[in-house]
Structure formats: C-alpha cells, structure tokens
Residue, then its C-alpha position, 0 to 999 in steps of 0.5 A: x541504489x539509494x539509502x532511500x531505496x534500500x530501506x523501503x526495500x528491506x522492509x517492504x515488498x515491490x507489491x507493498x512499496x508500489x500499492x503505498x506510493x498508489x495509495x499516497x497519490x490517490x488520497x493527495x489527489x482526492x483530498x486537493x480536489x476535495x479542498x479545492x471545493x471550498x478554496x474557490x477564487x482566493x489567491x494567495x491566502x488560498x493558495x497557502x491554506x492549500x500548501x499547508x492542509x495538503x502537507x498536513x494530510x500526507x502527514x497524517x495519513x502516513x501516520x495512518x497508514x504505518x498504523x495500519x501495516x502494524x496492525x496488518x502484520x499483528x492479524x496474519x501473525x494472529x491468524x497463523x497461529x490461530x491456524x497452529x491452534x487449530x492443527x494442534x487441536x484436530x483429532x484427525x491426522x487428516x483433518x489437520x492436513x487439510x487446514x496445511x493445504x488451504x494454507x499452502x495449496x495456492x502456493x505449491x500445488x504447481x510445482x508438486x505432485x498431490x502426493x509430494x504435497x500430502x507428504x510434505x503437509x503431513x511432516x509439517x502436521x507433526x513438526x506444528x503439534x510437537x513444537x511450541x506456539x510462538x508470541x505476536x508482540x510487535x516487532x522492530x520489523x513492524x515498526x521499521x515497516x510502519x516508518x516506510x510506509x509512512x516515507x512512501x506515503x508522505x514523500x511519494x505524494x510530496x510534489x504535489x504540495x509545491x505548486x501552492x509554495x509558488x503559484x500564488x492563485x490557488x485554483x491555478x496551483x490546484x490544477x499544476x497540482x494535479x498535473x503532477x499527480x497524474x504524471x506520477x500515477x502514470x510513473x508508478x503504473x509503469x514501474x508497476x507492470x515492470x514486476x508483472x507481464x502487463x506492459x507498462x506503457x499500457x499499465x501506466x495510462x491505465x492508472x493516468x485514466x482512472x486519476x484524470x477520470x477522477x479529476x474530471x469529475x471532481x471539476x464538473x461537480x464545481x471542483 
C-alpha cells in the first residue's frame, strides 16, 4: 500500500474516499465541458487557457471541499451533543430512551433483541446525564481529512488536464480530456461496487453512462 493510500485511508472511509474521488471527476468533467463553451476553435492559446482554468478548478474546489468536511465534521460533532443536551434535560427516563434509540436504532435493531436494545439505551441514559459534555473545536483529525479530501479531489481529476499540455487544438484535447474522465468514472465505479454486493463491471458502466450522457449533452448544446 502506498503513503498515498495509507493516509487517505487513515482519515477517510471507503465511502467517503471513493464519493471525493466521484466528486472530483463530475466537477472537472462539467467545468471542461462548461469552458469548452467559450474556447471554440482556438488552438494552441485555447488549449492552455484550458490546461490552466482546469488545474486551477481542481485546486480551488478541493480547498472547497476540505472546507466543507471540516464543516461536516464540526455539525454531527454539534449535533451529537445537541443530542446529549436533550437526554440530560428530559425529565423521562423514557423519553430520554427514546432520543438513544433514533440514534442507534438503525444501527443495532438487527443484531439485538428489543429488550437487549431497551437495556442497553437505558445504561447509556445514565452513563450521558452523569458524564460531562465534551468541547467541538476542530481537531487535527479534521484538518488531516480536509487535506485528503483536498488529495482526492485535486489528484483524482488531475489527468485530465494533460491532454491541454500536449495536444495543441483545444477542442481536440477537450475531447481526449473527457475520454480520460469517463474511463475513470468507469474505474471508481468499479471499485466502488467491490465494497458493496453491486457487481462492478455493471456499477462501472453506470457511472460511465451518467458522465457520457453528460458530455453528450453538453455537445449538442454547442459544447
């Protein structure tokens, strides 16, 4: 496994880590489709104002987006203890029951009993009003996710900017662009399924369609 791999993996699920990689291709795929627009049959200035507009997108929505996973944490940190807040001030054993279970209901109603459920909610009732609230500050973890998400996002969509370093007609590179693009929705398709019972072959033609279907569109509009 790579240094690469290993720290997007220490801070980041599969879920989280293949939906930024999504994420990356879709915005790059768009916004070069969108400039595409405006470059039409200029050569090989066009074709560089497209290497560097896309290279600066994928920086800028990677900033965006790390900025956005920090945030996400800091709001489920908040409402955890918003939750806290609320058991501490119900006057109801059962009423304080009742906000455990629509936390981890969804979670563990498979694998326990109602009754071993009841039991368990109730001892976390009364771990929650004796124990102290904790701070929501932003942590290094956060920081450390909001830089692999940045990675994902920035790197993951990447290739497509070569293209414009070396083909000097723009709408050609645009085009060799968005091949490359597909191909990789296809890839993160297929790993995709590989952490689900979906079959990826199938899980990545359906993310090939949705990004062909997009280009497709954008072309006959003028793209």
């Amino acid at each position: 496994m790579s240094i690469r791999t290993s720290f997007v993996n220490k801070y980041l699920d599969q879920a989280t880590s293949l939906g930024e990689i999504l994420f990356g291709l879709i915005m790059t795929l768009t916004f070069t489709l969108g400039a595409g627009l405006t470059i039409q049959e200029e050569g090989r200035e066009g074709a560089r104002q497209l290497l560097i507009a896309t290279i600066g997108c994928n920086i800028a929505w990677g900033v965006i987006d790390g900025v956005f996973y920090v945030l996400g944490q800091l709001f489920e940190r908040g409402r955890r203890r918003r939750v806290v807040q609320l058991v501490r001030g119900a006057t109801q054993d059962s009423d304080a029951a009742a906000l455990v279970a629509g936390e981890l209901d969804d979670v563990i109603e498979t694998v326990m009993t109602p009754g071993e459920r009841q039991a368990l909610y109730g001892r976390i009732v009364a771990q929650v009003r004796t124990g102290e609230i904790p701070p929501n500050p932003i942590t290094r973890n956060d920081v450390m996710g909001a830089i692999a998400s940045f990675w994902l996002v920035f790197f993951a969509s990447l290739p497509a900017a070569i293209p414009f370093l070396f083909i000097d007609d723009a709408r050609l590179a645009l085009r060799v662009s968005n091949a490359v693009l597909l191909a990789l929705l296809f890839m993160t398709g297929f790993r995709w399924a590989r952490y689900t019972t979906a079959r990826p072959a199938v899980t990545g033609l359906v993310f090939l369609t949705f990004g062909a279907a997009l280009v497709a569109m954008t072309i006959a509009l003028g793209g």
